[in-house]
DOBAGU-548778 format. One record per residue (C-alpha): residue number from 0; x, z, y. Coordinates in pm, 1 decimal. Layout:
N
NUM	X	Z	Y
...
This chain:
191
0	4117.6	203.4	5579.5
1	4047.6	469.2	5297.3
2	3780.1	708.6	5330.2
3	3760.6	1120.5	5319.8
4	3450.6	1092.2	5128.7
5	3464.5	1223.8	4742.4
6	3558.0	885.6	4474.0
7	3318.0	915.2	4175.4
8	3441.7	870.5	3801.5
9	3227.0	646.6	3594.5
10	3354.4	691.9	3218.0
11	3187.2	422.0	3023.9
12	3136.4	528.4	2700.7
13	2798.3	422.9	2564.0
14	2935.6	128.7	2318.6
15	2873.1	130.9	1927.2
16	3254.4	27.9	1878.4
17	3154.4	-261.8	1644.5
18	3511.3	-347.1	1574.6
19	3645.0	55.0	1568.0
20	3349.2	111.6	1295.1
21	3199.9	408.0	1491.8
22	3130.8	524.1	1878.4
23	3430.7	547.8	2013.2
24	3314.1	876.9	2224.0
25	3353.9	1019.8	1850.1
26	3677.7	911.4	1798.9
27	3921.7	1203.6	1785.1
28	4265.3	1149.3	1956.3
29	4531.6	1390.3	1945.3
30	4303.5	1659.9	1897.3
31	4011.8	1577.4	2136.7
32	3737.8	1353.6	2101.3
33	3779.9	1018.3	2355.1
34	3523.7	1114.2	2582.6
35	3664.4	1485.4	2665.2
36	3953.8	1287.7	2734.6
37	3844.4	1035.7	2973.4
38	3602.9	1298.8	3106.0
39	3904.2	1520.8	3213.3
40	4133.7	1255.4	3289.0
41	3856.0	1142.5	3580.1
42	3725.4	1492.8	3688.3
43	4130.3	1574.9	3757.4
44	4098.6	1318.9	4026.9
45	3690.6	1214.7	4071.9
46	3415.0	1428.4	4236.9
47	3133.5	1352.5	4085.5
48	3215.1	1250.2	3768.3
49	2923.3	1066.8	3547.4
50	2944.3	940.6	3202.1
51	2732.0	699.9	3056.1
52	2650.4	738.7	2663.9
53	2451.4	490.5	2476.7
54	2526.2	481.1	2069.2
55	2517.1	794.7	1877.8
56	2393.0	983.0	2263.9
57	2281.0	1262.2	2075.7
58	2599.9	1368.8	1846.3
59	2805.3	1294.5	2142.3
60	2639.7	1520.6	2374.4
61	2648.9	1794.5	2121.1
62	3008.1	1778.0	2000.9
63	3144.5	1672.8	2285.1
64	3256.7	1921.1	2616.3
65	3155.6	1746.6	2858.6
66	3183.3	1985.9	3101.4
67	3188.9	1913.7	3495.3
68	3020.3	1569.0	3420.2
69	2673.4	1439.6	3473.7
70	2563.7	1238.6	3189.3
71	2369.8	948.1	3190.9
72	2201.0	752.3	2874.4
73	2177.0	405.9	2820.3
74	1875.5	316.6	2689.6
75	2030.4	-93.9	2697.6
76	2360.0	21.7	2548.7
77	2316.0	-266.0	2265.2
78	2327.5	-524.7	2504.4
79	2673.4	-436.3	2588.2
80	2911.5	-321.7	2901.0
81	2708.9	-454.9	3153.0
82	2395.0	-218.2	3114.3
83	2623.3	96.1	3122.8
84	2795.2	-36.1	3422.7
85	2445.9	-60.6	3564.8
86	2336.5	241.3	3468.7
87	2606.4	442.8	3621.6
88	2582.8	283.7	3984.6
89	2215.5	309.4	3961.4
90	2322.5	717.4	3911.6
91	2535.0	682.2	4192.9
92	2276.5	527.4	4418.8
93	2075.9	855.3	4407.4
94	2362.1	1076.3	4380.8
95	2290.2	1346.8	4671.1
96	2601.2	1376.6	4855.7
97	2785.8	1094.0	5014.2
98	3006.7	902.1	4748.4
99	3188.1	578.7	4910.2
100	3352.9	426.3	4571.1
101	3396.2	433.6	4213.3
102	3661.1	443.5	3966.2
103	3551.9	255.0	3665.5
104	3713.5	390.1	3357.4
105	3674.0	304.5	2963.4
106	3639.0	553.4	2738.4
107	3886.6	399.9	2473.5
108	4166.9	407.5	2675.8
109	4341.6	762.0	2567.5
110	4671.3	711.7	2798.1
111	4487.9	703.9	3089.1
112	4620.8	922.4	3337.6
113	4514.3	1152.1	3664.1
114	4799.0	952.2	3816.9
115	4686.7	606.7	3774.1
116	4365.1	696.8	3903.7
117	4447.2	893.7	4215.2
118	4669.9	537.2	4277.3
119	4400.4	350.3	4281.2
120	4139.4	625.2	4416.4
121	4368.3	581.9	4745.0
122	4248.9	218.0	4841.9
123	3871.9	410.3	4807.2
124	3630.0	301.8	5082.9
125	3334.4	127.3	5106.6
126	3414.2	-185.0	5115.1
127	3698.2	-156.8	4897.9
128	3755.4	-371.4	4590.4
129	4090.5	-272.4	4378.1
130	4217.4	-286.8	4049.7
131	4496.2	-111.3	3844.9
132	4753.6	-318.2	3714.4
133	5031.8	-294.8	3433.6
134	5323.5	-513.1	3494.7
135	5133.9	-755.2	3669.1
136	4814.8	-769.1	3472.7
137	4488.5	-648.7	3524.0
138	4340.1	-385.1	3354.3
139	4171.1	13.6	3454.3
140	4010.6	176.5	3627.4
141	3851.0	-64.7	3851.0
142	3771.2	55.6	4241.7
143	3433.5	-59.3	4366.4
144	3327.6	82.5	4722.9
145	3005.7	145.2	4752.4
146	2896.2	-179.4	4954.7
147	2936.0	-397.9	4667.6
148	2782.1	-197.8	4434.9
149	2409.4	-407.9	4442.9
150	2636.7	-733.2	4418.3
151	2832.7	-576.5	4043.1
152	2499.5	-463.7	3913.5
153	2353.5	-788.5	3974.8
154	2606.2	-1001.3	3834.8
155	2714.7	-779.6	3522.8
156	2593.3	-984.5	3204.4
157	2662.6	-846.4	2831.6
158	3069.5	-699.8	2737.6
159	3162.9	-841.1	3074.9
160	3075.0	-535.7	3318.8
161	3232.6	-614.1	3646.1
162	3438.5	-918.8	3569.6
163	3281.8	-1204.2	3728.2
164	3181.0	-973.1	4038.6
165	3537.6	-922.0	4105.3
166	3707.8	-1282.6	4025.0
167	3429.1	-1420.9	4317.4
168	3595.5	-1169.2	4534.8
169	3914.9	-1074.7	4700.0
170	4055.5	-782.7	4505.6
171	4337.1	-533.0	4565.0
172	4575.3	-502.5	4267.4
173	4780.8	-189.8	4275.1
174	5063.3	-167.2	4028.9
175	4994.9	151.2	3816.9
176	5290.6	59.3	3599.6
177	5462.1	350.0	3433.8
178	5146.5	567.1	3560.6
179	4928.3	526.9	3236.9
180	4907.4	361.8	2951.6
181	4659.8	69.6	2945.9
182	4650.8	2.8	2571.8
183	4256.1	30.2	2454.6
184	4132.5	162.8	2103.1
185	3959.0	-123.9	1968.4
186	4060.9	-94.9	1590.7
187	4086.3	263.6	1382.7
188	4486.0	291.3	1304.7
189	4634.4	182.5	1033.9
190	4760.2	388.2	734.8
């Protein structure tokens, strides 16, 4: 049974991008910078909508329009997905008005789309555990109602966020294929 109560967005966009060779929050995509992207993309569907920076946190906050999100830092980013994952429920936990789930969304993921999250953002409630999928494979955003929040935060270790959490658990895949496009940045193009 879904909820009436508002879904957050969680944009996770604190990484270093080791492998891209700079944050990919600075990493300009058909004339926007990633994280305006993923920031719209989630407040089109999400209310509230946080974003967690980490790397370059500073430059980011003042190029970026970030408008309509809360932003959250951090501090951990180094250590990889996990700590932004925990950083943004922790934000949630104290969030003011009632919020039953998530969406989990990455930030290098431009062909994400308002569609494939309001998909997902249907199965929201808070017990609900769901994940987009692309012909039959998992991928985002991710769905985690509120009640299982403590259990993700606890079990998130380095790059692997919510991963474990979620294969110990019975999850809800709902096919988002055709919605968005689940390819992630992880390398600068080629010329």
């Amino acid at each position: 049974m879904t909820s009436d109560a508002p879904v957050a967005g969680l944009v996770l966009a604190a990484g270093g991008g080791r492998r891209y060779g700079m944050p990919k929050a600075l990493v300009e995509h058909e004339g926007s910078l990633l994280v305006e992207r993923a920031v719209r993309t989630a407040a089109a569907v999400c209310d509230p909508v946080l974003v967690v920076l980490g790397a370059a946190a500073v430059e980011v906050w003042q190029r970026a329009d970030l408008t309509g999100a809360t932003v959250l830092a951090n501090r951990d980013w180094e250590s990889g997905m996990a700590s932004s994952l925990r950083t943004g429920l922790d934000g949630l936990r104290g969030w003011p008005g009632r919020v039953d789930a998530v969406l989990v969304q990455l930030v290098d993921m431009p062909g994400m789309t308002p569609a494939a999250l309001a998909r997902v953002a249907e199965q929201a409630a808070p017990d609900a555990l769901a994940v987009a999928t692309y012909d039959g494979v998992r991928s985002h955003p991710v769905l985690l109602g509120r009640e299982h929040w403590a259990g993700v935060a606890e079990t998130a270790t380095g790059d692997e966020g919510a991963r474990a959490y979620l294969a110990a658990h019975d999850v809800l895949e709902v096919d988002c294929t055709g919605l968005a496009d689940p390819t992630d940045l992880d390398h600068p193009p080629t010329a």
